[in-house]
C-alpha positions in Angstrom: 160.3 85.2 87.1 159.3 81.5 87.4 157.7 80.3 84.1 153.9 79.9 84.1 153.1 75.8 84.6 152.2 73.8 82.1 149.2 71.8 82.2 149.1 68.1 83.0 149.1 65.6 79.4 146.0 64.4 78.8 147.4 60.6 78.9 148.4 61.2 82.3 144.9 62.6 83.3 143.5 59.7 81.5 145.7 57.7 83.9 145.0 59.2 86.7 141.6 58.9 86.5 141.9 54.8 85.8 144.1 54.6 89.5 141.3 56.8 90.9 138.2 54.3 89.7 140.3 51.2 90.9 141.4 52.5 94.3 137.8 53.3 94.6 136.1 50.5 93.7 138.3 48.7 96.1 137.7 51.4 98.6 141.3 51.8 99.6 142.0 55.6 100.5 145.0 57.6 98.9 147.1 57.0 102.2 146.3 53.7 102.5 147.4 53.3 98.6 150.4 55.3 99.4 151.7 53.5 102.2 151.3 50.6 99.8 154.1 52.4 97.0 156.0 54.2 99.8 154.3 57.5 98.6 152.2 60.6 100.8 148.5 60.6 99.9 149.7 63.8 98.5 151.4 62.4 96.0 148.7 59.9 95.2 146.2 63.3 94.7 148.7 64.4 92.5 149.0 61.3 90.4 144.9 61.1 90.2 144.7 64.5 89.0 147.3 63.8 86.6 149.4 66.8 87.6 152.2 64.4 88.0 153.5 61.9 85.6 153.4 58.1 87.0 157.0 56.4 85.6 156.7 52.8 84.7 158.3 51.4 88.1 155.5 53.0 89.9 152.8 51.8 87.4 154.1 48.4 87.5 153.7 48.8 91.9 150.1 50.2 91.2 149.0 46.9 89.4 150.5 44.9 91.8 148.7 46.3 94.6 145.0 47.4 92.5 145.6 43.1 91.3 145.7 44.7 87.5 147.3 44.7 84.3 149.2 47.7 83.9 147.5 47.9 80.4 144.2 48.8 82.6 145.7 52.4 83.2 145.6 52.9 79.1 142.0 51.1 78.3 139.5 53.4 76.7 142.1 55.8 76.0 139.9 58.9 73.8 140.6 58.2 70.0 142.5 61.2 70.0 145.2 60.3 71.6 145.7 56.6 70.3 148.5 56.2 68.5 148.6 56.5 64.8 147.7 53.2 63.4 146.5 51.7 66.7 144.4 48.6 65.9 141.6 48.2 68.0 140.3 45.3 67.9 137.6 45.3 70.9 136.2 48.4 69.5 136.3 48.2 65.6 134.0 51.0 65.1 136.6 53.1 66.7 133.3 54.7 68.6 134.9 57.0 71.6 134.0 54.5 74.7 135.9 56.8 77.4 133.4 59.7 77.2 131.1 57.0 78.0 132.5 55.3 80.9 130.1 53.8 83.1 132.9 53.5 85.8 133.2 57.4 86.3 129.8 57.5 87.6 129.5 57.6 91.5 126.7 54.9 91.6 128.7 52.7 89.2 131.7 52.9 91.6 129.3 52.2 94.8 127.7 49.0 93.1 131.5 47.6 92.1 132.5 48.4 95.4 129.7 46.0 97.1 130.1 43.7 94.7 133.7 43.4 95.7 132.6 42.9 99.1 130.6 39.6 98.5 133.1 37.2 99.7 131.2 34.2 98.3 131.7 33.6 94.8 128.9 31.7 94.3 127.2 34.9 95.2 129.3 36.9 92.9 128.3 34.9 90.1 124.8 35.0 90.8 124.8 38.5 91.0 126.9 39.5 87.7 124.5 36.9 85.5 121.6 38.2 87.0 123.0 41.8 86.1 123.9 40.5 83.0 120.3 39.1 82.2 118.8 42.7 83.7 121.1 44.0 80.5 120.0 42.0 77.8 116.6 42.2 78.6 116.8 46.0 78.9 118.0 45.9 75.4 115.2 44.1 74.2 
């Protein structure tokens, strides 16, 4: 009888999910991402949905080729599974940020992903202080 499968950790959900948003938001498809690591878009799939684990040679070839630090793939990591003691310093509150996440939204994905087609930084800039402004004010 073949045991009953267990069901992916939520770290490497959590994971997933980051190399899912970046791929995205550079708009490079699973194959293309794959080809990139030596891997089948299957495996990439796999790795998104966090049914497999991603080893720390493979995480290391991911943030070469997404231009991250690895420590992306563990930001806004749920409180819950922080390690005991972990001192956050860029949320002191502790308030849960991943439930949050702007970047899991579809429209927040399409608006990084023409941003990251600007080619002219000047551009860019414009763009992100005049987003930035549109925030501040919306605050206000």
């Amino acid at each position: 009888m073949i045991p009953p499968r267990k069901p992916p950790h939520p770290i490497d959900v959590h994971v997933g999910s980051r190399l899912r948003i970046r791929r995205k938001i550079l708009s490079i498809s699973q194959t293309k991402l794959g080809d990139a690591v030596g891997l089948t878009f299957q495996q990439i799939q796999k790795y998104e949905r966090g049914a497999n684990r991603i080893g720390a040679s493979r995480l290391y070839e991911f943030s070469k080729v997404l231009d991250i630090p690895i420590s992306y793939f563990f930001n806004d990591l749920p409180i819950e599974l922080r390690p005991a003691g972990h001192d956050d310093r860029a949320n002191p509150e502790n308030i849960e940020v991943a439930v949050l996440d702007p970047l899991v939204e579809p429209d927040s994905i399409a608006l990084a992903q023409a941003y990251n087609m600007i080619e002219k930084a000047s551009i860019r800039k414009m763009l992100f202080n005049l987003a930035k402004a549109l925030g501040k004010r919306n605050k206000d």
